[in-house]
N, C-alpha and C positions, 0 to 999 in steps of 0.2 A: 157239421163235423165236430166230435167232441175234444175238447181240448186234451192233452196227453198228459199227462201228470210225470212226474220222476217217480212217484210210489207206484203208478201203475205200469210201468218199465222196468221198474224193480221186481214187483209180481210174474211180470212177463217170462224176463231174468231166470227167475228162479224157477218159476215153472218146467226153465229146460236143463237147468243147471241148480242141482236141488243142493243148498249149503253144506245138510246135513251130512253128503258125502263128502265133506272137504276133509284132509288130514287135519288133527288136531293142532298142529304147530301152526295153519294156515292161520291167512287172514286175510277173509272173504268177505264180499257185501259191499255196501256202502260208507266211502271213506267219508266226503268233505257233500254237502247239495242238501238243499228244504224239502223233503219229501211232496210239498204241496206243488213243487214251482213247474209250471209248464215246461213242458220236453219238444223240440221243435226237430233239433238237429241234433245225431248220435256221431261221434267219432268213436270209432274200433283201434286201436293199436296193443300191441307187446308188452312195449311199456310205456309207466306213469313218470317219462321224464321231461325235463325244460325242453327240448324239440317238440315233442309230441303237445304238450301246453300250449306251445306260442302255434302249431299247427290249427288248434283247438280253439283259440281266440281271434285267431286270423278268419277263420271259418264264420266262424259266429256258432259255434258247437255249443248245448246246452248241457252237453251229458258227454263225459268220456267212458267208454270201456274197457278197461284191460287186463291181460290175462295175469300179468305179474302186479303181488298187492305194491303199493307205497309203501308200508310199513310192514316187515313179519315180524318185529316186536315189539312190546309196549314202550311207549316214548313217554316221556312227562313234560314234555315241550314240542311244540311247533313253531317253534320261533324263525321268524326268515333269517336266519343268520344261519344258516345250513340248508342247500341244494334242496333240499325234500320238504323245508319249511316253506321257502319261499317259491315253492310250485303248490304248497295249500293255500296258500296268501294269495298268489295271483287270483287262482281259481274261484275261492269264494271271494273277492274283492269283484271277479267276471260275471261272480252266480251262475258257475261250472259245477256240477259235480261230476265225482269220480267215484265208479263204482270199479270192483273185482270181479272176476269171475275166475279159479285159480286151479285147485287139484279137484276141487267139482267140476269146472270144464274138462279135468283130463281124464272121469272116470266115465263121462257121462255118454249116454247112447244116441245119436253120435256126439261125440266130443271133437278134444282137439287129436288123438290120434288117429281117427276114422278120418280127418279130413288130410292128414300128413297121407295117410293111406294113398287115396284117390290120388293126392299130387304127384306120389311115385310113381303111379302106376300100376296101382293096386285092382283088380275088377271082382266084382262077384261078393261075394259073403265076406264079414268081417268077423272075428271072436277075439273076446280081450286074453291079453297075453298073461293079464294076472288080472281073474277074473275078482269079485267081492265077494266073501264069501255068501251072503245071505243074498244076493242078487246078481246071478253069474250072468247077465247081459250087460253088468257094467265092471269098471274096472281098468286097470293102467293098463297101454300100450294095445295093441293090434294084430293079429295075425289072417295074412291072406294070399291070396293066389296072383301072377304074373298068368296075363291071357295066355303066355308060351314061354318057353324057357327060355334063357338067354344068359350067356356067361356073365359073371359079375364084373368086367369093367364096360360092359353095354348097359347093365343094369344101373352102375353106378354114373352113367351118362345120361341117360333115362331121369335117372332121380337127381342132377344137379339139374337138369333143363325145368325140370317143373318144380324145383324149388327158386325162392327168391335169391338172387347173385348176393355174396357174403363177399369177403375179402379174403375167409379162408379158404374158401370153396369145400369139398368134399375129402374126406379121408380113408382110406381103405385098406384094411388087412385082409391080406388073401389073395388066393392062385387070382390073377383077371381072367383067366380060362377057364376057371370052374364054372359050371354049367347052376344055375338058380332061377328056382319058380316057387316054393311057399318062402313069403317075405317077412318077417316083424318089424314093426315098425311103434318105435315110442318119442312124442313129442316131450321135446328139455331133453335131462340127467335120464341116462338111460343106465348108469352102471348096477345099479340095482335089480336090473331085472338081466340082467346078462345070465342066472344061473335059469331064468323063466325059458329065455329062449333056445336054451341048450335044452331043454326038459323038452318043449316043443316040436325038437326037431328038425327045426328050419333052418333054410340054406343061407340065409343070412338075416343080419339085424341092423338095422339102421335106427340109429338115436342122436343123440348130444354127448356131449360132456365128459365121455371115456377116458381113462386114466389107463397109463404105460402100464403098468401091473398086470389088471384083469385084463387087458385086451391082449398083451403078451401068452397072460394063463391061458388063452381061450385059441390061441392060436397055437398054440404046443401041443393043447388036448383033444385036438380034431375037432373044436367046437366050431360054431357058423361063420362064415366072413362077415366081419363089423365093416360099417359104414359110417362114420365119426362126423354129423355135419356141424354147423353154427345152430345153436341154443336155439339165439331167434328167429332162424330160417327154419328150423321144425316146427314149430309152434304160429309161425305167420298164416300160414293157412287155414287156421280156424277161423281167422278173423271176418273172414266173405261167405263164412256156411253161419257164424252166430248172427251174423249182420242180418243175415238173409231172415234164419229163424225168427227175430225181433219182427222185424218190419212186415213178416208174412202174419204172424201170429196178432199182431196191435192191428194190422189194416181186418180181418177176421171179425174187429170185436169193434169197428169204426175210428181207432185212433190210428191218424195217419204220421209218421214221424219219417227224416232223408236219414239213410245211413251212410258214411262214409269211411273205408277201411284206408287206414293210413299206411302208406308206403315209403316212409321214413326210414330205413336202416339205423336200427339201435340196438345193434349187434356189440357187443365189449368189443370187438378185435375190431380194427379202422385199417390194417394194411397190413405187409407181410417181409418180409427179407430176408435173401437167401444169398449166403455165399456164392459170391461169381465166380 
């Protein structure tokens, strides 16, 4: 069996998740790990926080994954005397690395919104909702079919069951009796493409991150019913299709490495309250 290298995880990596499509403000790749040093065991998670770390060490993880970088901007220190130094310190003191994989997982064929898709309930063909220009099979968010129509607050019950439980749960503008079968669906900050999915036509949008404004504007303008869920509950679901990808792709080429998708809730919001 031949040993697994961290560079050749990283090739693997990239191969499905090409950098070059990453936004420029990103920061993608490999943060903290020896390119040389044997890869035994993969942890997957969201994010590169002190939960997901002591998950990581507990394990005996050699390599973490995640969609969100450590850093999106340049630092001139790592010093553990701040939350995100002392999770690089653990790490290479463990001989952990931590790699990214960030807006090139979200444009990529399949990405993380192809697999958001499927967890709603999406079946049949996928097409991105804002395709690339020079490569119109990839590109942000999702558009797809409901096997049958189904009002939107069935629909929106549908998509909280196969997403993972948040604190906030699901949020929804719109008739619940309106009748919806073409879906969009964009993993994270979905506010950007709100004018994508009005252009598309769809009966609803299901994203992250929506702000009072545009989701107001878009409910005055007869535009789709938004579906507003938790950040890292849209994005969780990539983590068991990239998993898959790695481990199918390395066993392919004789290196065998355990992947394990982490089901740690590192969601911002921990709980909720409501006037009684």
């Amino acid at each position: 069996m031949t040993e697994t290298t961290l560079q050749t995880v990283i090739r693997t990596l990239e191969s499905a998740y090409d950098p070059a499509t990453a936004e420029s403000w990103d920061a993608v790749g490999l943060v903290c790990g020896d390119p040389a040093q044997p890869v035994r065991k993969v942890l997957f998670a969201v994010d590169p926080v002190t939960a997901v770390a002591e998950e990581a060490l507990d394990w005996g993880a050699d390599l973490i994954v995640t969609h969100h970088p450590l850093y999106l901007k340049g630092v001139t220190s790592v010093a553990a005397t701040t939350a995100k130094g002392r999770i690089v310190h653990r790490l290479i003191r463990a001989n952990v690395g931590l790699y990214t994989a960030h807006t090139n997982a979200d444009v990529a064929d399949p990405g993380v919104s192809d697999a958001l898709a499927r967890a709603v309930g999406l079946s049949g063909s996928l097409r991105p909702l804002a395709p690339l220009p020079d490569r119109p099979r990839l590109g942000l968010g999702r558009v797809g079919e409901l096997p049958v129509s189904m009002t939107l607050a069935k629909f929106a019950a549908l998509a909280a069951h196969g997403l993972p439980r948040t604190s906030g749960g699901l949020r929804v503008s719109g008739d619940p009796d309106r009748l919806v079968k073409t879906v969009a669906v964009s993993g994270g900050a979905g506010d950007s493409l709100l004018g994508a999915a009005k252009r598309a036509r769809v009966d609803v949008f299901l994203t992250a991150d929506l702000r009072h404004h545009p989701a107001s504007e878009y409910a005055e303008d007869d535009g789709p019913a938004l579906i507003d869920a938790a950040h890292w509950a849209t994005e969780w679901p990539w983590l068991t299709d990239a998993a898959e990808r790695l481990t199918t792709a390395l066993a392919a080429t004789g290196n065998n490495v355990e992947a394990r998708v982490s089901e740690r809730v590192t969601d911002a919001w921990t709980t909720t309250a409501q006037r009684g």
